[in-house]
C-alpha positions in Angstrom: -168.6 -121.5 -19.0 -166.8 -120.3 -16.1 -164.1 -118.0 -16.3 -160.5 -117.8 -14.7 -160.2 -115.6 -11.7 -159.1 -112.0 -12.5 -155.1 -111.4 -12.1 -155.8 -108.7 -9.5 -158.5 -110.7 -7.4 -155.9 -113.9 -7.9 -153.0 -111.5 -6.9 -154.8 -110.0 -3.8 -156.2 -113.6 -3.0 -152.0 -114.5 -3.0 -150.8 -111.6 -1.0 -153.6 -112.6 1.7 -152.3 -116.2 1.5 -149.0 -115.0 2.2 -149.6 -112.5 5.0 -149.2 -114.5 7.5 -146.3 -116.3 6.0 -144.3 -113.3 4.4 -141.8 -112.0 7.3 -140.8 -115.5 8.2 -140.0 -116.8 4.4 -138.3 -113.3 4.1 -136.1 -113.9 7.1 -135.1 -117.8 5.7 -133.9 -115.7 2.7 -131.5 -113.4 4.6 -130.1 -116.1 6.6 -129.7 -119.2 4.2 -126.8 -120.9 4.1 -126.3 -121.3 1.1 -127.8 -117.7 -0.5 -128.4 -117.8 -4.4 -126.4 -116.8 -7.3 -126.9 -113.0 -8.0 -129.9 -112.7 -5.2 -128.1 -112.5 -1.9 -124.7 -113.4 -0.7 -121.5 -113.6 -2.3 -121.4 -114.6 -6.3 -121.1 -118.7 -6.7 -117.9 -119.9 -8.5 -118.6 -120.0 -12.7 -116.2 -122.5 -14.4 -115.8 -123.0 -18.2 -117.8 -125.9 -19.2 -116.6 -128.5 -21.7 -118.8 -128.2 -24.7 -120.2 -124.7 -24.1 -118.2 -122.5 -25.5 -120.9 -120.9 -27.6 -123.3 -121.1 -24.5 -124.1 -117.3 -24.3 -124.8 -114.8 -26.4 -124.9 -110.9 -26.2 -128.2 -110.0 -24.4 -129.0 -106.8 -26.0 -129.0 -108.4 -29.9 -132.8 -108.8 -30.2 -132.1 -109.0 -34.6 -134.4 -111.5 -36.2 -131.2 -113.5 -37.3 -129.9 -113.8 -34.3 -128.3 -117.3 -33.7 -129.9 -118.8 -29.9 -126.9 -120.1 -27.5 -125.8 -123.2 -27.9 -123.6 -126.2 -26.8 -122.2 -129.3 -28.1 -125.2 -132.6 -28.0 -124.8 -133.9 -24.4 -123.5 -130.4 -23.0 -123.5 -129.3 -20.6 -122.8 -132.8 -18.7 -124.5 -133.9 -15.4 -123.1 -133.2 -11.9 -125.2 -135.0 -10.4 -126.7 -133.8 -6.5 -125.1 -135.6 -3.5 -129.0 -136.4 -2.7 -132.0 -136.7 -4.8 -134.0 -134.2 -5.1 -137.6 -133.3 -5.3 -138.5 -130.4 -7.8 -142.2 -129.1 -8.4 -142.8 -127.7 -11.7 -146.1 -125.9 -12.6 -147.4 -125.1 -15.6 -150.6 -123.7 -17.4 -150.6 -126.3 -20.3 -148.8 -129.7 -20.5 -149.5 -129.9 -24.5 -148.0 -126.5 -25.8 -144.8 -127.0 -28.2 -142.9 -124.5 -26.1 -143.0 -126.8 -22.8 -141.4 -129.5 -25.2 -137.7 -129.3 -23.1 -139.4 -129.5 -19.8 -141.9 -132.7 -20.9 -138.7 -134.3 -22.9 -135.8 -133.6 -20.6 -138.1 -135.4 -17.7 -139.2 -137.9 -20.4 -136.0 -139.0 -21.8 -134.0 -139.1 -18.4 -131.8 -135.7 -18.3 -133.1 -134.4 -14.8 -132.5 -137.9 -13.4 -129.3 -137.5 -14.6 -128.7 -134.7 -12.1 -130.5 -136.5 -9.1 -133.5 -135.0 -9.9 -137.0 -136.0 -9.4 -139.6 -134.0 -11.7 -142.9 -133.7 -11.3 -145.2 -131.8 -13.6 -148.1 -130.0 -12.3 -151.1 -128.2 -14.1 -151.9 -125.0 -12.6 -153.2 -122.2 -13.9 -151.1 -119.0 -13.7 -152.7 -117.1 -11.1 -153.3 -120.4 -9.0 -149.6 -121.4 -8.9 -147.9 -117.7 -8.4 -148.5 -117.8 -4.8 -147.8 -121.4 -3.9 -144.0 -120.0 -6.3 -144.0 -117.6 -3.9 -144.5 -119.6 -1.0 -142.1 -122.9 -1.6 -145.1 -125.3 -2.4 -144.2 -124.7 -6.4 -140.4 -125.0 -7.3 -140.5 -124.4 -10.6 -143.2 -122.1 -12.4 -143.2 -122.5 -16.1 -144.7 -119.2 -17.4 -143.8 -115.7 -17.7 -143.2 -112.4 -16.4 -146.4 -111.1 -16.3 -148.2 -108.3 -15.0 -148.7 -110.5 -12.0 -145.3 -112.0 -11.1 -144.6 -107.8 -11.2 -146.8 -107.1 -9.0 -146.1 -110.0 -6.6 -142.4 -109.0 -6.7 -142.8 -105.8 -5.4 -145.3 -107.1 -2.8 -142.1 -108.8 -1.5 -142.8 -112.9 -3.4 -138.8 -114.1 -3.8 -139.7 -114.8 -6.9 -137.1 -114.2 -10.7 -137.4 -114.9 -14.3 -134.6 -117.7 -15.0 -134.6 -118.4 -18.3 -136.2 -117.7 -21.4 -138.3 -120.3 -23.5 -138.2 -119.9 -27.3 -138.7 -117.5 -30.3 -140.5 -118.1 -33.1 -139.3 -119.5 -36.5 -139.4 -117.7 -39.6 -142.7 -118.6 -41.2 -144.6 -118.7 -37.8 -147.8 -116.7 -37.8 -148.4 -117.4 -34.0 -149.9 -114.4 -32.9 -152.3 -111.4 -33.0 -155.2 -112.4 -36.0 -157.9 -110.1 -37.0 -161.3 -111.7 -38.4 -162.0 -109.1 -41.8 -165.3 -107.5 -42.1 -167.0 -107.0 -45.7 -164.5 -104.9 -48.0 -161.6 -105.0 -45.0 -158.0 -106.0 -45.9 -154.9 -107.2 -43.7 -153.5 -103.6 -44.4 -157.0 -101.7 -43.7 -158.1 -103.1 -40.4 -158.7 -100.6 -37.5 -159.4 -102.2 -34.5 -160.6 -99.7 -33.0 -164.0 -100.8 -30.8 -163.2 -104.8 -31.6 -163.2 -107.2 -28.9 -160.1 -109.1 -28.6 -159.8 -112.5 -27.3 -157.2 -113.8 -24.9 -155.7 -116.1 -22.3 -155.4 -113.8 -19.4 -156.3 -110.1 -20.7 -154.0 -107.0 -20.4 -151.7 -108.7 -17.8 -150.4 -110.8 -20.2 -146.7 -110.8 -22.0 -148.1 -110.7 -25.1 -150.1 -106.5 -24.1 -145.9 -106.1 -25.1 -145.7 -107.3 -28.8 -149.9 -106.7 -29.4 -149.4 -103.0 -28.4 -147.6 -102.6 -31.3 -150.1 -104.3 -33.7 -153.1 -102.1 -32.0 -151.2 -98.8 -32.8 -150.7 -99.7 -36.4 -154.5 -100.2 -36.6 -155.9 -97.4 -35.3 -156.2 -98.5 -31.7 -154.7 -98.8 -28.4 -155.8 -100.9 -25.1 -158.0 -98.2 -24.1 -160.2 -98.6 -27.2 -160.6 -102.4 -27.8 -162.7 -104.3 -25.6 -160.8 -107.7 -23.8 -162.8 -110.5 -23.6 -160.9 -113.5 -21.5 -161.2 -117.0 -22.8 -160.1 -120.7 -21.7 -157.5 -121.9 -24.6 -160.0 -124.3 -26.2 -162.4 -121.0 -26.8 -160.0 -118.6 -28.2 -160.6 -120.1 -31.9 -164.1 -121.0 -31.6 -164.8 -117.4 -30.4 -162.8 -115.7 -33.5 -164.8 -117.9 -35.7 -168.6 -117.7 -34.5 -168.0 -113.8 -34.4 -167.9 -113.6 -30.2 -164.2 -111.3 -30.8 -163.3 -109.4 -33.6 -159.6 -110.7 -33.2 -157.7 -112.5 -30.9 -154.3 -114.0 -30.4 -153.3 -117.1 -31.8 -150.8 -119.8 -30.7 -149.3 -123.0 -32.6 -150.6 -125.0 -34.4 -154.0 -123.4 -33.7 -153.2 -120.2 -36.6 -152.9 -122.7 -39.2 -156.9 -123.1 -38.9 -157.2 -119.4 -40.3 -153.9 -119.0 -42.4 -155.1 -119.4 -46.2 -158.5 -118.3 -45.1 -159.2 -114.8 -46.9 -162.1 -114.2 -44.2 -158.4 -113.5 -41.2 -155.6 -111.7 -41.7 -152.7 -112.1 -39.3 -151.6 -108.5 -37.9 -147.9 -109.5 -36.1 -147.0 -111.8 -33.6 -144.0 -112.1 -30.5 -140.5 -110.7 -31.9 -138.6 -112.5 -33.8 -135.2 -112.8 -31.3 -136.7 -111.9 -28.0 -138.0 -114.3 -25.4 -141.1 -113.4 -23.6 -141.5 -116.2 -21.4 -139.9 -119.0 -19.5 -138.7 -120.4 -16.0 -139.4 -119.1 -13.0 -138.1 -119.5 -9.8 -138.9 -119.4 -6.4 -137.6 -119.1 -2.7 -136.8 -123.0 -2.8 -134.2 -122.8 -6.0 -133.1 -119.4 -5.5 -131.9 -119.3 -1.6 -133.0 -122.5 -0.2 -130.9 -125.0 -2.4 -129.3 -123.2 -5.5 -127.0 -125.9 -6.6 -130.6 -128.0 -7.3 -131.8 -125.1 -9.5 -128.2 -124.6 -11.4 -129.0 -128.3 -12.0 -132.3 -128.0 -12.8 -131.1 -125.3 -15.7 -128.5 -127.9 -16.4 -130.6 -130.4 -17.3 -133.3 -128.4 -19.1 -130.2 -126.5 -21.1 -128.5 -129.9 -22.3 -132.2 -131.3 -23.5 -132.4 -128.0 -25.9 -128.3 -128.9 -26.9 -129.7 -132.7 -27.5 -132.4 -133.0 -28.9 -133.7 -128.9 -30.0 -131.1 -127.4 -31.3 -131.9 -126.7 -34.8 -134.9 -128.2 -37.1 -136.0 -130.9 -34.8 -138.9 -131.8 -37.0 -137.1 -133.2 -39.4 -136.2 -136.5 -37.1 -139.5 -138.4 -37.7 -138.5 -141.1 -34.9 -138.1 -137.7 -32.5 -141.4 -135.8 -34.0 -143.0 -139.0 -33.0 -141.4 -139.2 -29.1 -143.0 -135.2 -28.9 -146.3 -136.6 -30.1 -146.1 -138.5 -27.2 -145.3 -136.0 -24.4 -147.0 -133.2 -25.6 -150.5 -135.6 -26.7 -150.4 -134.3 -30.1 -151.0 -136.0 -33.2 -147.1 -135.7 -34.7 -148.9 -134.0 -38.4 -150.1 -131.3 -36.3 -147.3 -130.6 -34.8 -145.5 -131.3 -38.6 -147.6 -129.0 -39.6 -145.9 -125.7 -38.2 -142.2 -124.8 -38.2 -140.2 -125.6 -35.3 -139.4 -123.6 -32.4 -136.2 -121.8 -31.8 -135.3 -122.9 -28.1 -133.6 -120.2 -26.4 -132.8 -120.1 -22.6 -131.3 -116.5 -22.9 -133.3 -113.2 -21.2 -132.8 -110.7 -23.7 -131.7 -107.3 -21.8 -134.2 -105.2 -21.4 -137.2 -107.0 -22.1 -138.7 -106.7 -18.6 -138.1 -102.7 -19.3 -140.5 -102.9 -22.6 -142.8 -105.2 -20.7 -143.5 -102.8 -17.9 -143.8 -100.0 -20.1 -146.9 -102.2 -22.0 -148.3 -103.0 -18.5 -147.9 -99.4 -17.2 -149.7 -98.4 -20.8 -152.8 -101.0 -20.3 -152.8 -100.0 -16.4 -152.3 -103.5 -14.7 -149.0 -102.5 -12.9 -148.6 -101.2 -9.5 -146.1 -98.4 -8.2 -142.7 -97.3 -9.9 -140.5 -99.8 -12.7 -138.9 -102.4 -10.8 -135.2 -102.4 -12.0 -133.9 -105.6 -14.2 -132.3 -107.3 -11.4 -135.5 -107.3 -9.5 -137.3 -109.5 -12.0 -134.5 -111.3 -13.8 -131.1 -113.6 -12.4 -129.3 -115.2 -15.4 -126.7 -116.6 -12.8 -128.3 -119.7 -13.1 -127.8 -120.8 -16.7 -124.6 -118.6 -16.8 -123.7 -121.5 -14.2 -124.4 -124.1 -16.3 -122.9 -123.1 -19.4 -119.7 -121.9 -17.1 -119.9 -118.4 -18.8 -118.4 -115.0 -16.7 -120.7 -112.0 -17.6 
């Protein structure tokens, strides 16, 4: 089966694309109009929002127990465009839980509600960095990765926007080890295993699965990476082509129970790792479309995700219909805590794992490089 391109060949494949292209979209960024919140420019104007008064929360808490932001059902309220708008969203996956906001918010109406015309694209993630980067993708539903990095600092007007979810208590989404004769969960060393993943080192979860390597007896230097399409991952942990890989929901619940895996860790507990990107379009080009844009993805979590929202059969039934998942499957695993906030310093650890696994180019790019919460701090009319 064919494989995805390599980050670095699809990286170098975008910064060729872009050549040409690069001075002039640089250029429209210094001399927008209207320059974006926390990018270039002067700040924009942050009112308190009715209903949001719990709409932010300290970034540097990253406890387990830590509440996620929220606002009142319905908050924060549309303000709608003076036009109608077109916004291009990519994403790798149109079925994954955590793109439930984006497929419900266009589903039940909240980014028409702003003048807002959706449309959802599949696109790989090295596919639709460059066409971010180059205004042809608004919206790039994903994560900072070792490749958005590394685009950054090649000059791509590209920032992380908001964060996506954490997991629940209970999840076992994450890293899973298949045990050998005599091997327990404690005992494993995965040193010499071949791990199976989604996109390799590059990837946001090198972060949280660094940690699980060094408390078995291994680091990214001494496992073997073996990059697999998301309907291979499983099959490959089962038939014995990796020793572990890293599992997402609901797909874990096929091992859990089964004394032949043992889960290892997974994604911390109140820490983001993923999310909303923007690009040149949202952040200079028109950012009152992209403070919408937040404003309707933000008041879909407030609606309709704010706590347990698989206990609303009629609701667990409308997901099963965006996401084309039976609605027991998705039953089946706890629910998702929704969380739009970038914790501070995540990008920090990130880079550190990327530096680690060697997928990074040149010095740390600083926070505000990577990240502008501006947008959602819009929306929710907080003052940081």
């Amino acid at each position: 089966m064919a494989r995805t391109p390599s980050l670095a060949r699809a990286l170098l494949t975008g910064v060729t694309l872009l050549g040409v292209l690069g001075s002039l979209a640089a250029c429209d960024a210094r001399t927008s109009d209207s320059a974006g919140p926390g990018v270039r420019g002067k700040p924009r104007p942050i009112t308190p929002v009715a209903g949001c008064a719990k709409g932010w929360t300290d970034p540097s808490d990253r406890s387990a127990t830590r509440e996620p932001a929220r606002c009142a059902p319905g908050a924060p309220a549309p303000k709608p465009l003076k036009r109608r708008t077109k916004v291009v969203v990519s994403a790798s996956t149109l079925t994954a839980e955590y793109l439930a906001p984006l497929r419900i918010g266009v589903a039940k109406g909240e980014f028409s509600k702003e003048k807002l015309d959706v449309e959802v694209k599949l696109l790989p993630t090295p596919d639709a960095l460059p066409l971010l980067a180059k205004g042809d993708v608004d919206v790039q539903y994903a994560a900072p990765e070792a490749a958005v990095l590394n685009g950054i600092r090649q000059g791509f007007d590209i920032r992380w926007v908001a964060g996506n979810f954490t997991p629940a208590p209970g999840s076992r989404s994450g890293f899973w080890a298949r045990l050998r004769p005599g091997e327990t969960a404690g005992g494993v060393s995965l040193k010499d295993r071949t791990v199976g993943t989604l996109i390799g080192k590059g990837s946001v979860i090198t972060y949280p699965m660094e940690k699980v390597l060094s408390a078995h007896k291994a680091d990214m230097d001494s496992v073997r990476f073996q990059q697999l399409g998301p309907a291979e991952v499983l099959a490959s942990l089962k038939n014995g082509g990796v020793d572990a890989a890293w599992l997402l929901d609901p797909v874990w619940r096929q091992v859990d129970g089964d004394a032949g895996y043992a889960f290892l860790g997974g994604q911390p507990s109140g820490e983001p790792l993923g999310g909303l990107l923007f690009g040149p379009d949202l952040l200079t080009g028109d950012p009152d479309a992209g403070v919408a844009f937040l404003r309707a993805y933000i008041r879909t979590v407030n609606t309709y995700f704010a706590g347990d929202y698989k206990k609303d059969k009629a609701f667990l039934d409308d997901l099963g219909d965006v996401l084309k998942t039976e609605p027991d499957t998705l039953a089946a695993v706890p629910s998702l805590r929704m969380d739009w906030e970038i914790r501070a310093g995540t990008v920090d650890r990130l880079q550190k794992a990327y530096a680690t696994a060697g997928v990074v180019e040149g010095d740390p790019l600083p926070e505000d490089k990577v990240v502008d919460r501006s947008f959602y701090a819009e929306a929710v009319g907080h003052k940081p």
